[in-house]
N, CA and C atoms as an extended XYZ file, in Angstrom:
204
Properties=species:S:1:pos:R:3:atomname:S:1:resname:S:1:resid:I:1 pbc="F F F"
N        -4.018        4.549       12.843 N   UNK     1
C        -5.402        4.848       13.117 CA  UNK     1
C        -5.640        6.338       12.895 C   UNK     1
N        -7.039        6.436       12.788 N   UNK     2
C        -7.337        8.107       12.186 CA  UNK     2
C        -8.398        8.729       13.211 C   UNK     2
N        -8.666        9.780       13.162 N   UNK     3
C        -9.601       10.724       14.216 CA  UNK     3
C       -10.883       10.459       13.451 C   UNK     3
N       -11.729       11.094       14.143 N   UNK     4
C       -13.129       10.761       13.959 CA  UNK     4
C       -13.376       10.916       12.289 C   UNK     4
N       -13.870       10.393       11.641 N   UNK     5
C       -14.431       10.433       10.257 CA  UNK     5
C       -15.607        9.279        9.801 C   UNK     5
N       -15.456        9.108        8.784 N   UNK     6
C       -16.324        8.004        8.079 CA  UNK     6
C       -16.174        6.594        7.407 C   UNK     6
N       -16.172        5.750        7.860 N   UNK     7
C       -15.885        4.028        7.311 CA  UNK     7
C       -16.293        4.233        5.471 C   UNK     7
N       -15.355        4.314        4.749 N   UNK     8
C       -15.417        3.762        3.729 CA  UNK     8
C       -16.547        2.664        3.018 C   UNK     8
N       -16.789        1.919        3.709 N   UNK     9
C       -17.482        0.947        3.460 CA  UNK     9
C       -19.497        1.142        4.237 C   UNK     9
N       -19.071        1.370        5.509 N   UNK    10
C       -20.302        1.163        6.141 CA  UNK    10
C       -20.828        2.875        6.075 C   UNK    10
N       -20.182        3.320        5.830 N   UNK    11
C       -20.365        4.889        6.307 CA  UNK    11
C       -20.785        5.758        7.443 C   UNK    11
N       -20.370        4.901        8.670 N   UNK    12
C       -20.851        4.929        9.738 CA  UNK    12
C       -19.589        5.897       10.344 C   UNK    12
N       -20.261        6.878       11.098 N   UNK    13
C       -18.699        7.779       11.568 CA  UNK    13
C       -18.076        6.588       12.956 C   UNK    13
N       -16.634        6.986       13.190 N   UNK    14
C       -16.277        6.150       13.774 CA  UNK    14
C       -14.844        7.038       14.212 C   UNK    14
N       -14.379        6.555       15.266 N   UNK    15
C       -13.122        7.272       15.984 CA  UNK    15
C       -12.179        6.609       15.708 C   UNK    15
N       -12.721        5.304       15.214 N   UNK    16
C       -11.626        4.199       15.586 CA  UNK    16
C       -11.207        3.334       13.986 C   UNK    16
N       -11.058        4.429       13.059 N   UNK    17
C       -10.439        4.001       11.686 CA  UNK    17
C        -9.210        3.886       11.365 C   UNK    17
N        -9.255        2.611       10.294 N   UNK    18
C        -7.756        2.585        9.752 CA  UNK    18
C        -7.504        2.636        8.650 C   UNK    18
N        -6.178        2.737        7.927 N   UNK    19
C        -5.599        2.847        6.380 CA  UNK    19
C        -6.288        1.854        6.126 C   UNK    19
N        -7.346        1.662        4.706 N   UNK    20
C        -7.170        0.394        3.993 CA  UNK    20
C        -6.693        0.393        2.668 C   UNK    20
N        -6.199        1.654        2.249 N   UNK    21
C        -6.226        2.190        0.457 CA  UNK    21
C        -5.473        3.111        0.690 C   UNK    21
N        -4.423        3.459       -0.380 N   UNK    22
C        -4.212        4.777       -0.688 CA  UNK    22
C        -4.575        5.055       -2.288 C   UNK    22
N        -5.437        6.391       -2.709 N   UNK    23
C        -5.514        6.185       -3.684 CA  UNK    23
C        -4.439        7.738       -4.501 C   UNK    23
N        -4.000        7.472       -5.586 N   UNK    24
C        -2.881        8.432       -6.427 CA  UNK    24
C        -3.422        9.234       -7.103 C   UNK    24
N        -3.271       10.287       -7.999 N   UNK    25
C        -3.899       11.072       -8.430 CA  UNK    25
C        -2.866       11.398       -9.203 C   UNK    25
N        -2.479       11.722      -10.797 N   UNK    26
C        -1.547       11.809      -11.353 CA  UNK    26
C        -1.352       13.556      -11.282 C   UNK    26
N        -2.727       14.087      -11.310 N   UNK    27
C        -2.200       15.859      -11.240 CA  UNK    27
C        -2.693       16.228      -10.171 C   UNK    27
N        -2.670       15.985       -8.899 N   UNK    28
C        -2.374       16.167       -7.510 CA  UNK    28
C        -2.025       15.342       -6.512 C   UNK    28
N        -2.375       15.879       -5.428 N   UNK    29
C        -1.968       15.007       -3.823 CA  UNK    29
C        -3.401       13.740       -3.738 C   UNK    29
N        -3.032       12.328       -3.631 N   UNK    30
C        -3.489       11.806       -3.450 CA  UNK    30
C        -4.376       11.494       -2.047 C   UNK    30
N        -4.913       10.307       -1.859 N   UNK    31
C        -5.904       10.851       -0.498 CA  UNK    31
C        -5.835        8.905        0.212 C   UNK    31
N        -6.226        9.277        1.025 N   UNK    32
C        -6.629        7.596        2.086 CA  UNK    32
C        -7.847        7.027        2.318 C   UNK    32
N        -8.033        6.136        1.951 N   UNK    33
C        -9.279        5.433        2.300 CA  UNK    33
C        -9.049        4.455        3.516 C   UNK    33
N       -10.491        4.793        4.543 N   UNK    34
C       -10.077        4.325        6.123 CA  UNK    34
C       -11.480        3.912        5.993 C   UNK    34
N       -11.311        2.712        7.099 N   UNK    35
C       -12.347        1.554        7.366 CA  UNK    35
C       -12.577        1.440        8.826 C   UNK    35
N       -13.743        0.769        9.083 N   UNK    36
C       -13.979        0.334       10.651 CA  UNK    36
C       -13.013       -0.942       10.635 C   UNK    36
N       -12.138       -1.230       11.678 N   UNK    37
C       -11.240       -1.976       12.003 CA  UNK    37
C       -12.238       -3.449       11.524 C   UNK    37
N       -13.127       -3.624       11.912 N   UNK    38
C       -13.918       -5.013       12.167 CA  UNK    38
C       -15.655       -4.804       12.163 C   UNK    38
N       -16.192       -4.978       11.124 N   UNK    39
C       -15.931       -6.203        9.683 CA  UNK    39
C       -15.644       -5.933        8.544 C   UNK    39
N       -15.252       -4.126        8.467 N   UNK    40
C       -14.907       -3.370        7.526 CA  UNK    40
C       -13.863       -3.295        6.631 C   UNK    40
N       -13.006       -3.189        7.228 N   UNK    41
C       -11.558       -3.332        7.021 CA  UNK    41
C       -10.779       -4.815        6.745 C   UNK    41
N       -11.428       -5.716        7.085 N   UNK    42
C       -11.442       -7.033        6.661 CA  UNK    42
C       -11.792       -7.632        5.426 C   UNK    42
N       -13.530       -7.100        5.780 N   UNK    43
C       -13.837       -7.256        4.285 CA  UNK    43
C       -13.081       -6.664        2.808 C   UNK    43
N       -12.702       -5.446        3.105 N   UNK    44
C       -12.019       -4.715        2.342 CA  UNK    44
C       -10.842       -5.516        1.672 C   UNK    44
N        -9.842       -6.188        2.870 N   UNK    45
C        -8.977       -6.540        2.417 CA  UNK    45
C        -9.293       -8.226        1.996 C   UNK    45
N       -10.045       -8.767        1.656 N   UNK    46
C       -10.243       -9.609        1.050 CA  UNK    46
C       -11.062       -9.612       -0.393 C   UNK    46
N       -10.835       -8.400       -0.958 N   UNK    47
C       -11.371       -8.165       -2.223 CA  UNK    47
C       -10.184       -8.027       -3.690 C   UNK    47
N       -10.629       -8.511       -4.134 N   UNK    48
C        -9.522       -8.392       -5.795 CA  UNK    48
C        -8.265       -6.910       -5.608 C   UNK    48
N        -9.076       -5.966       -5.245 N   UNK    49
C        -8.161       -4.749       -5.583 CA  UNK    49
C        -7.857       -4.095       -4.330 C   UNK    49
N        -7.589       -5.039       -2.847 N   UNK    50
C        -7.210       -4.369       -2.302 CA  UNK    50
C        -5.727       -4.655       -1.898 C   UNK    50
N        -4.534       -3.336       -1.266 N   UNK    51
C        -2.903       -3.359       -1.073 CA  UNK    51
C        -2.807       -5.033       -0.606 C   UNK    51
N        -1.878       -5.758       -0.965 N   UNK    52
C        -1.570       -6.668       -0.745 CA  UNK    52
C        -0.554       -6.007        1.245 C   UNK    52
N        -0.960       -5.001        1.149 N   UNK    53
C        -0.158       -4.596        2.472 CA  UNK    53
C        -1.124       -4.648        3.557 C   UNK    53
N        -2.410       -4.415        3.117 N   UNK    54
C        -3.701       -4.671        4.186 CA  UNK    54
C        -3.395       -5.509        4.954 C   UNK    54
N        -3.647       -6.786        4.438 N   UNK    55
C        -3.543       -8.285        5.283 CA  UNK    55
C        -2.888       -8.244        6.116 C   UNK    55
N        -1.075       -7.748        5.743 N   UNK    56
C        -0.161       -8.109        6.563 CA  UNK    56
C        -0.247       -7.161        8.036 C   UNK    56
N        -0.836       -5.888        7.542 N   UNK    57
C        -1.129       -4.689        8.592 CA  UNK    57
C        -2.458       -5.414        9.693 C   UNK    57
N        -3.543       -5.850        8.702 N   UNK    58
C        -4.407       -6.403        9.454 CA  UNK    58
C        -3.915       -7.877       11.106 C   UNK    58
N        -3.140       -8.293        9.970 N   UNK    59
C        -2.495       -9.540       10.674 CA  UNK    59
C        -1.696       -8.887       11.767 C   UNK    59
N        -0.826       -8.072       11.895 N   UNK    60
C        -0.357       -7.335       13.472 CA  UNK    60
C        -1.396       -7.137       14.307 C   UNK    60
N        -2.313       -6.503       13.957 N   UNK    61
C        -3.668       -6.474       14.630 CA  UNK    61
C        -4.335       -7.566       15.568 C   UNK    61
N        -4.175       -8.605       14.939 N   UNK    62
C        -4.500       -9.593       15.027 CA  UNK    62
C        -6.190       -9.550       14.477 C   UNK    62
N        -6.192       -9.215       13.574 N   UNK    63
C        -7.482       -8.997       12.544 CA  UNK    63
C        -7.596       -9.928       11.270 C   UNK    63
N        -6.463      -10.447       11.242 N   UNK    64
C        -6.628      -11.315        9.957 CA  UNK    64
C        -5.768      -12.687       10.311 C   UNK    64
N        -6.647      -13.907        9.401 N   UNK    65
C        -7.919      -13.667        8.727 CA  UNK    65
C        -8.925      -13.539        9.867 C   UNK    65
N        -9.973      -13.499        8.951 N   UNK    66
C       -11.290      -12.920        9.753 CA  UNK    66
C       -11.755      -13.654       10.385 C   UNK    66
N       -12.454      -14.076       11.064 N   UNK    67
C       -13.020      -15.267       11.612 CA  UNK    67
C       -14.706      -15.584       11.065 C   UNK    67
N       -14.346      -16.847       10.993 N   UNK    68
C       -15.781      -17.284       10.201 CA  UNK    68
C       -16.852      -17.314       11.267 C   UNK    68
């Protein structure tokens, strides 16, 4: 979890963010993309291009799957 910033998705500031992305950068330091735990970070990880590591992170949580 991360300190106060901004949901990726909703853009809503929030205290209570998590990893959903890391993204690489071939000629520097790459950076993190962080989500609202719930419905953010969910949604996220149910999209084509997101870490196949989400889910499983989500799933400790007990965040995944989402609930319909």
């Amino acid at each position: 979890m991360r300190g106060s910033s901004q949901c990726v998705l909703c853009k809503e500031p929030s205290g209570n963010l998590i990893l959903v992305d890391i993204i690489e950068s071939g000629s520097g330091p790459g950076w993190g993309l962080y989500a609202c735990p719930t419905p953010c970070a969910q949604e996220y990880a149910g999209r084509s291009y997101a870490p196949t590591w989400l889910a499983k992170e989500l799933e400790k949580l007990e965040l995944w799957p989402p609930e319909s």
